[in-house]
DSSP file (Angstrom, degrees, kcal/mol; ACC not computed):
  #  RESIDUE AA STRUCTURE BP1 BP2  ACC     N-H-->O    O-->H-N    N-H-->O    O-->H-N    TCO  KAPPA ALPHA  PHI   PSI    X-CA   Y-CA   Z-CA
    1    1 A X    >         0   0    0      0, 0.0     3,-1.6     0, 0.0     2,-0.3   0.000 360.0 360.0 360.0 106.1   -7.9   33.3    5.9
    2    2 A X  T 3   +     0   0    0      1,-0.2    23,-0.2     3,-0.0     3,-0.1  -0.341 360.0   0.1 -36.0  93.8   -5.8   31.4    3.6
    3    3 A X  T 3  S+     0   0    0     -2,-0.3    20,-2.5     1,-0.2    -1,-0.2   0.435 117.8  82.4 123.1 -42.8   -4.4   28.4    5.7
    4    4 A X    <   +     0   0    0     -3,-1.6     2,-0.4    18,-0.2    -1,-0.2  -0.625  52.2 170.5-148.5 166.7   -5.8   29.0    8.3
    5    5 A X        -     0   0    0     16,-0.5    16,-3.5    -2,-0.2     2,-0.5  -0.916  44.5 -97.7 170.6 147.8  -10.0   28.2   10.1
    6    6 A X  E     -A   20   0A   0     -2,-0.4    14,-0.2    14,-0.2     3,-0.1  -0.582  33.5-173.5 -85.7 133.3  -11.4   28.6   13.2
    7    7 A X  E    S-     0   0A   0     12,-3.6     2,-0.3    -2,-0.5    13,-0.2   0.419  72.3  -0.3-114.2  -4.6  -11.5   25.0   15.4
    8    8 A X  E     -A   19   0A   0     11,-1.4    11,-4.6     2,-0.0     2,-0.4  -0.811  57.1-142.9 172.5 166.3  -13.3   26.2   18.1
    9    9 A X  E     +A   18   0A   0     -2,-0.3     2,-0.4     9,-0.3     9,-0.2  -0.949  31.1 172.9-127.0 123.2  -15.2   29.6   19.7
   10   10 A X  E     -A   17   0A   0      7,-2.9     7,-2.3    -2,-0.4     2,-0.2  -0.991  19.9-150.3-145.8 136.3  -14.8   29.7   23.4
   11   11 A X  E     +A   16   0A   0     -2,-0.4     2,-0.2     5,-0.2     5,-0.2  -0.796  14.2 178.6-108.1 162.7  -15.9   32.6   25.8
   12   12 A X  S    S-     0   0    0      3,-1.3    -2,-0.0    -2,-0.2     0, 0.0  -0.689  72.9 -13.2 157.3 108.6  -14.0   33.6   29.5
   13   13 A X  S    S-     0   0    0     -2,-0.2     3,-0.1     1,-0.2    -2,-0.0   0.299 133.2 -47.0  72.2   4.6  -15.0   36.4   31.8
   14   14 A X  S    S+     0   0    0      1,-0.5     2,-0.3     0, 0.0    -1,-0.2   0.764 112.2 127.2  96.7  25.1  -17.2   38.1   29.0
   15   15 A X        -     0   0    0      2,-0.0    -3,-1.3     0, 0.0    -1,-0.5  -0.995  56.5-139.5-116.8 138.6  -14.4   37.7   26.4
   16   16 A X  E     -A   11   0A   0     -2,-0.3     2,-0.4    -5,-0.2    -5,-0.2  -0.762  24.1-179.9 -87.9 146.4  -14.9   36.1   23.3
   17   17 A X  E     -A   10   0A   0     -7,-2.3    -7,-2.9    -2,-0.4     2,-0.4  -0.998  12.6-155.4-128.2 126.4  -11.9   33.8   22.1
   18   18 A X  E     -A    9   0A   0     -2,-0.4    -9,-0.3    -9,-0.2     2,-0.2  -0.988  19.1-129.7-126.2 136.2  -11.9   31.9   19.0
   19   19 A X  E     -A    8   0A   0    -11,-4.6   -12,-3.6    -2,-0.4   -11,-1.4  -0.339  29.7-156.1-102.7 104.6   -9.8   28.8   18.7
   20   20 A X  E     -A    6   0A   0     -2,-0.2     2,-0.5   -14,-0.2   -14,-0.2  -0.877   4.0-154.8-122.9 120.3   -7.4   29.3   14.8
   21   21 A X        -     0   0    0    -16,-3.5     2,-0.6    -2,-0.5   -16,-0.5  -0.850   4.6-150.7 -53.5  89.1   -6.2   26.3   13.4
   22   22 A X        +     0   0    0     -2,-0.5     2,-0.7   -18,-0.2   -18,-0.2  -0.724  23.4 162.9 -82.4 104.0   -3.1   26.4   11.1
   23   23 A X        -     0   0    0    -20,-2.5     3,-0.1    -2,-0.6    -2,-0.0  -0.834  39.9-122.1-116.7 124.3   -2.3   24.1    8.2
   24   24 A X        -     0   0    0     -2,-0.7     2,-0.4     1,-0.1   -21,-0.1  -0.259  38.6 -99.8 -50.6 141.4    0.4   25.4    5.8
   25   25 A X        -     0   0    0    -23,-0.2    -1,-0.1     1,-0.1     3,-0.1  -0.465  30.4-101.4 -69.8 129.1   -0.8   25.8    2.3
   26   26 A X        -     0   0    0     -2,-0.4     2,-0.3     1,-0.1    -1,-0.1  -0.025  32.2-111.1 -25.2 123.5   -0.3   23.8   -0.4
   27   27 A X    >   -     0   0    0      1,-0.2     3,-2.8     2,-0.1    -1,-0.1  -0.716  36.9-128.4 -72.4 134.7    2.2   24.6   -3.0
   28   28 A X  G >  S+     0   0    0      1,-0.4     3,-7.4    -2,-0.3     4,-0.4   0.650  99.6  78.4 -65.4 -25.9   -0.4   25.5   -6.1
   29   29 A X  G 3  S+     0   0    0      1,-0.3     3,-0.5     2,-0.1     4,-0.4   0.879  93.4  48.8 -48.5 -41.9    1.5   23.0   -8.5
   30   30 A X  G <  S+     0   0    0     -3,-2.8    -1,-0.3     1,-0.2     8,-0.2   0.529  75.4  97.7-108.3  30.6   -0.3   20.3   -6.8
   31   31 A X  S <  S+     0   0    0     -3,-7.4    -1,-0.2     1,-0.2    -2,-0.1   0.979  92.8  45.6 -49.7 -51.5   -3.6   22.1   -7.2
   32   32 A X  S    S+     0   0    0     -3,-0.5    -1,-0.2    -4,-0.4    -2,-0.1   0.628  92.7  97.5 -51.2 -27.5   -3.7   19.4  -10.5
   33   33 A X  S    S-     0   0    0     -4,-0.4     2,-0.3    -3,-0.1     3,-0.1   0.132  80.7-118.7 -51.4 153.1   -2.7   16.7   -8.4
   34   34 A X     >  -     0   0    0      1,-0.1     4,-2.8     0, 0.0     5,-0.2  -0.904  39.3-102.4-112.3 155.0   -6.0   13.8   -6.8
   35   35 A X  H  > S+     0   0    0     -2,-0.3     4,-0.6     1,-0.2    -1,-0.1   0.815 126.9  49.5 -40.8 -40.3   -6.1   13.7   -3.2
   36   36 A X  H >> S+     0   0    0      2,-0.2     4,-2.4     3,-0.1     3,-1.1   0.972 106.0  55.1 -71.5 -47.2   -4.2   10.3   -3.4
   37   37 A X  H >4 S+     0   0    0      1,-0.2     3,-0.6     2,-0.2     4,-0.5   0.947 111.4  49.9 -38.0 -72.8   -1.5   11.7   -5.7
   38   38 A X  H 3< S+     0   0    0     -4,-2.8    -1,-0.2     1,-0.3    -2,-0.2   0.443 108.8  47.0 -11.6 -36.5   -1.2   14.2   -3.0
   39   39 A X  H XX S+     0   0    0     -3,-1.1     4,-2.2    -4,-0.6     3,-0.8   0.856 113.4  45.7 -90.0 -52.0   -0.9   11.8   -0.3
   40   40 A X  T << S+     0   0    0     -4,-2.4     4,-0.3    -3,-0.6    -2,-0.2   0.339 116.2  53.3 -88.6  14.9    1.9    9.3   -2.1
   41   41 A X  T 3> S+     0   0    0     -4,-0.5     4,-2.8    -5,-0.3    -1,-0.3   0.734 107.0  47.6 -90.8 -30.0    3.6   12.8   -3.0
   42   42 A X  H <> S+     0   0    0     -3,-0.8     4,-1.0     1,-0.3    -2,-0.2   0.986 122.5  35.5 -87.9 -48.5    3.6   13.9    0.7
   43   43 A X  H  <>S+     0   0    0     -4,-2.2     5,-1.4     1,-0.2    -1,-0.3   0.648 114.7  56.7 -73.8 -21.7    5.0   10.4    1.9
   44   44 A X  H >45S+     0   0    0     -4,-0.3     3,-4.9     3,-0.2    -2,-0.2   0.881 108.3  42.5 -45.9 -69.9    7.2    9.9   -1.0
   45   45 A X  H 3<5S+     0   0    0     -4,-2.8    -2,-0.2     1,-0.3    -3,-0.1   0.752 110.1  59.5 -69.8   3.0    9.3   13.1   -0.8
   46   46 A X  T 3<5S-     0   0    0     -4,-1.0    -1,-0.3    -5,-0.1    -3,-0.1   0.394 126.0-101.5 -94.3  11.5    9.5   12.6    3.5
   47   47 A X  T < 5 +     0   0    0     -3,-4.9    -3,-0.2     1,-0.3    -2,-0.1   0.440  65.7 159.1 111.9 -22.8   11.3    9.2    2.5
   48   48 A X      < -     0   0    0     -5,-1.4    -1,-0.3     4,-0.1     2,-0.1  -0.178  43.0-113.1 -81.2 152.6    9.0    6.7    2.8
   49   49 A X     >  -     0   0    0      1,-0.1     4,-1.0     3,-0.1     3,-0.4  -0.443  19.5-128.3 -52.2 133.8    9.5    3.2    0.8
   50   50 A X  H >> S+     0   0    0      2,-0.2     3,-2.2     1,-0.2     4,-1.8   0.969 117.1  56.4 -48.0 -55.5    6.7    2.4   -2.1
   51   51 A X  H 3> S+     0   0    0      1,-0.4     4,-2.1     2,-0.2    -1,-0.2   0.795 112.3  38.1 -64.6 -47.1    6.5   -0.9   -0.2
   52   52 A X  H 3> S+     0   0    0     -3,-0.4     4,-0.6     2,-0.2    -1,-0.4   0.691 113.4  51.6 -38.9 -60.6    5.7    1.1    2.8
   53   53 A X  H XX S+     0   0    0     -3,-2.2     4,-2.0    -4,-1.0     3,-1.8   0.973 112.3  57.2 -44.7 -77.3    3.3    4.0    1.1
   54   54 A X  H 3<>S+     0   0    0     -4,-1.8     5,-3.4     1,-0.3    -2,-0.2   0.582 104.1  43.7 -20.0 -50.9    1.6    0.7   -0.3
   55   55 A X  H 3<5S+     0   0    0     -4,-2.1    -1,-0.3     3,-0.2    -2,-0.2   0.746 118.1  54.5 -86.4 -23.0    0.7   -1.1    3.2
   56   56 A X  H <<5S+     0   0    0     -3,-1.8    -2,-0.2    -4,-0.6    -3,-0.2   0.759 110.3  39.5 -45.6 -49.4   -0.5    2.4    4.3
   57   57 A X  T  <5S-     0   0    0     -4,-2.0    -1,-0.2     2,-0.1    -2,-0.2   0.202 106.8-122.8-110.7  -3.1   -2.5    3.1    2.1
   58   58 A X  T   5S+     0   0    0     -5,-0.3     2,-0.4     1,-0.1    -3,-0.2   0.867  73.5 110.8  75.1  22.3   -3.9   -0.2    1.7
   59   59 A X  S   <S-     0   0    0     -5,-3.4     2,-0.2    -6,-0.1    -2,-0.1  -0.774  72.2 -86.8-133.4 163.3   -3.0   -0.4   -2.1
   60   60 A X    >>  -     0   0    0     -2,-0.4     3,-2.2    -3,-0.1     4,-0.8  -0.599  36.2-122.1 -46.0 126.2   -0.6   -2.5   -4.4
   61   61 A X  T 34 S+     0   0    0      1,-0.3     4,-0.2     2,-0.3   -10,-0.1   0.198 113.8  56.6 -92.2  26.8    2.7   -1.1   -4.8
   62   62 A X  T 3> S+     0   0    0      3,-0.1     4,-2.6     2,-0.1    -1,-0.3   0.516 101.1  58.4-105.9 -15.2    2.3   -1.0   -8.3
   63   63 A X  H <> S+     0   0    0     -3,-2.2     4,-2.7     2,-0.2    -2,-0.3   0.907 102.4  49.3 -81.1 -37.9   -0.5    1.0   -7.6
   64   64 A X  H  X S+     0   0    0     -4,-0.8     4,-3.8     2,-0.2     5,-0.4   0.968 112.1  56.8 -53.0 -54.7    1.6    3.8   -5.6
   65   65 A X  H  > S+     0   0    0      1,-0.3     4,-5.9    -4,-0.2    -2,-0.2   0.893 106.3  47.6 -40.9 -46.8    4.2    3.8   -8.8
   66   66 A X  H  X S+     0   0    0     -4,-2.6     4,-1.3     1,-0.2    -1,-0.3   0.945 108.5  50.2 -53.0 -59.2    1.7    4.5  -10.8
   67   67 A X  H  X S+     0   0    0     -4,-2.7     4,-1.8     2,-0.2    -1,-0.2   0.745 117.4  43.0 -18.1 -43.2    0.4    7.3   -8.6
   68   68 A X  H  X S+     0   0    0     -4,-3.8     4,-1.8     2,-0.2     5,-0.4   0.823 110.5  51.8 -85.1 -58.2    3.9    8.7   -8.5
   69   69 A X  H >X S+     0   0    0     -4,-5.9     4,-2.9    -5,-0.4     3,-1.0   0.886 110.6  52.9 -39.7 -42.4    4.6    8.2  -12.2
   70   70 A X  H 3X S+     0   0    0     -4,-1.3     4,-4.4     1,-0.3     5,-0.3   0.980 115.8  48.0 -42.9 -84.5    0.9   10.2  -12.9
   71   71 A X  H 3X S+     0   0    0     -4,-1.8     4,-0.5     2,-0.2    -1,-0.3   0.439 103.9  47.4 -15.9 -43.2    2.3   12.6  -10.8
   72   72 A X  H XX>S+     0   0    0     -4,-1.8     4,-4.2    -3,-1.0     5,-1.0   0.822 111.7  54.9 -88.3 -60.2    5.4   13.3  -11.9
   73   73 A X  H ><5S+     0   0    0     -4,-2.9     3,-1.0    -5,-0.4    -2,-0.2   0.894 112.1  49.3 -43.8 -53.0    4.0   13.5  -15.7
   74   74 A X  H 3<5S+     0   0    0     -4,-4.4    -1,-0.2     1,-0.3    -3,-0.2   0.735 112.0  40.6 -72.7 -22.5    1.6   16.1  -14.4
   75   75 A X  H <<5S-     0   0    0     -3,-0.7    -1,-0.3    -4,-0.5    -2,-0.2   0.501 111.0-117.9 -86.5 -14.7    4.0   18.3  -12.5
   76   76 A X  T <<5 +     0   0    0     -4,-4.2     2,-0.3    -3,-1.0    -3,-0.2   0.956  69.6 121.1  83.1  35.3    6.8   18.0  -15.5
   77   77 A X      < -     0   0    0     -5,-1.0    -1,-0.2     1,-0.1    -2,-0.1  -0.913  50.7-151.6-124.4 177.7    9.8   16.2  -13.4
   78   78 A X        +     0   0    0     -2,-0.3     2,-0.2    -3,-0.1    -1,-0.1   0.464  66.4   8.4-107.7   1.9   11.5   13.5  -13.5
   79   79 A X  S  > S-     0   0    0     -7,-0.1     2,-0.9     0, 0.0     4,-0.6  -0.936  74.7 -92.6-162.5-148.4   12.5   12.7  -10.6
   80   80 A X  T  4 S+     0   0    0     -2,-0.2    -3,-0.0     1,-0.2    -8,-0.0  -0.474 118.3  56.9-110.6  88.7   12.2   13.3   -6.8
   81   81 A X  T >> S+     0   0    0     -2,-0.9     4,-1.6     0, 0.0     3,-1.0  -0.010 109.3  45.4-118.9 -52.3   14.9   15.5   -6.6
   82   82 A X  T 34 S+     0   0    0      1,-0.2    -2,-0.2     2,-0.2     4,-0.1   0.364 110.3  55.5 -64.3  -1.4   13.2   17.8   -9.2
   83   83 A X  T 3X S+     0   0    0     -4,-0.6     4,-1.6     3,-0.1    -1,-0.2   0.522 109.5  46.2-105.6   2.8    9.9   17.4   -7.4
   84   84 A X  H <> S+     0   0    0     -3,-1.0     4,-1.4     2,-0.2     3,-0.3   0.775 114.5  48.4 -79.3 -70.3   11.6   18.8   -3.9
   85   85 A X  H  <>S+     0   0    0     -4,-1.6     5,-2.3     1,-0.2    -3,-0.1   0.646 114.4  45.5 -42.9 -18.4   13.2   21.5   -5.9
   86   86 A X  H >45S+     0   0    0      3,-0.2     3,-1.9     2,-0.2    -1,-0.2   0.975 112.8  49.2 -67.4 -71.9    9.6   22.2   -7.5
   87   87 A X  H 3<5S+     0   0    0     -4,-1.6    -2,-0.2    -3,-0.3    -1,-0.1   0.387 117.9  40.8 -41.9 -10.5    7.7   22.1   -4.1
   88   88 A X  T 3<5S-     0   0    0     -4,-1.4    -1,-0.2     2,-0.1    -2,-0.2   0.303 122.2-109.6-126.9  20.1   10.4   24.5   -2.6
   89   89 A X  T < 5 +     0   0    0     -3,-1.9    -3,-0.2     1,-0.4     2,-0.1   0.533  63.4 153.7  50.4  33.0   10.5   26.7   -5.9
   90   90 A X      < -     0   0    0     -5,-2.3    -1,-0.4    -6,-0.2     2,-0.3  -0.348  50.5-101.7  -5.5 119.5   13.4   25.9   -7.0
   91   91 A X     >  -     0   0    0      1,-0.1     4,-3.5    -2,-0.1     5,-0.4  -0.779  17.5-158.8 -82.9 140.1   14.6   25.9  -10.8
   92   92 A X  T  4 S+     0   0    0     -2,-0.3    -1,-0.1     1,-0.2    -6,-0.1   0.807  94.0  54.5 -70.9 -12.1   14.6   22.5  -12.3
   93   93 A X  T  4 S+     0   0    0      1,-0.2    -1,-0.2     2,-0.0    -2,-0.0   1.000 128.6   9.7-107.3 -76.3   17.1   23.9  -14.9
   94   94 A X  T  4 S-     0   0    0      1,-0.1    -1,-0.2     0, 0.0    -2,-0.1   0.395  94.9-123.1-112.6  24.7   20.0   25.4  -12.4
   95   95 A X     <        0   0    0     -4,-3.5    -3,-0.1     1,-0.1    -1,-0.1   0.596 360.0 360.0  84.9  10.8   19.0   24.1   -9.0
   96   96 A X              0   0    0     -5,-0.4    -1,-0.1    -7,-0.1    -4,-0.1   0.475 360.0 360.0-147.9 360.0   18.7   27.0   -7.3
């Protein structure tokens, strides 16, 4: 199941019940992406501040830019308005 994994197996009255976890899937564009890229993408495009990303994450906020810049070169945008519209399939070319 795509998505989607059992978090726990529980039985009641001589029924079996097993407990399904749901985490949306990834859009595949940031199969290419590192777990960290991944992370200062997820918190980048909800808004958050470098400075912010940075104290989170325990890292230098030159160290997020870079992350994001890495990022951006690997997905092909330029900026985060062309990585929401990428992550919601979107064309970068007429926005829609």
């Amino acid at each position: 199941m795509r998505g989607r994994d059992v978090v726990a197996e529980m039985e009641r009255e001589g029924e079996r019940y097993l407990v399904i976890g749901y985490s949306p899937s990834r859009p595949p564009c940031l199969v290419q992406l590192t777990p960290s890229e991944v992370d200062v993408i997820d918190r980048w495009i909800g808004g958050e501040p470098m400075r912010c990303i940075a104290k989170a994450r325990r890292a230098a906020e030159r160290t997020v830019a870079n992350q994001i810049a890495s990022a951006y070169r690997k997905l092909g945008v330029g900026s985060r308005q062309e990585l929401l519209n990428l992550l919601h399939g979107e064309s970068r070319e007429t926005g829609k």
